[in-house]
N, C-alpha and C positions, 0 to 999 in steps of 0.2 A: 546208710539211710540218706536219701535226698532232700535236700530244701524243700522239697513238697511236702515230703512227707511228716513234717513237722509244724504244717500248717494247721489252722485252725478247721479247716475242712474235713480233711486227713483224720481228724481226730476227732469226728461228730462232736463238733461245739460251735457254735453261733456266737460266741466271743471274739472279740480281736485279743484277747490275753497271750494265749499260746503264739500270735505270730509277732511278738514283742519279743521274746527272747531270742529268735534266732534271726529276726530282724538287727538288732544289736551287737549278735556274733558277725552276722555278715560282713558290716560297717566297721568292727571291729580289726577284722581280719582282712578288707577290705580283697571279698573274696569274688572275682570277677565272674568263675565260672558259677555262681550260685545266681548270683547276678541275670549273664544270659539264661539259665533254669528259669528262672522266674519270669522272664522277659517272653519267653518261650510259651511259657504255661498262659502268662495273658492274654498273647495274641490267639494262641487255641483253644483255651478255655481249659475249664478243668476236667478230671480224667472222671467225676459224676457228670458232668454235663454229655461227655462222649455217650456214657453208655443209656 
């Protein structure tokens, strides 16, 4: 499973709740490739917006 995919998008909810836990893992782990994923995913938008 992807950093995306553990977003709050990803998982039809309009909360920022869901993207605090794996926000915290990342930081924790201080995980670089999750990092560019997400860096990625901002500058193109999200994979609902594509379609």
């Amino acid at each position: 499973m992807t950093v995306l995919d553990k977003l709050f998008n990803a998982l039809d909810r309009r909360d920022e709740a869901p993207n605090i836990a794996p926000a915290e893992d990342i930081v924790a782990r201080n995980d670089t490739t999750a990092i560019a994923e997400l860096a990625v995913a901002v500058k193109s938008g999200t994979a609902r917006q594509a379609q």
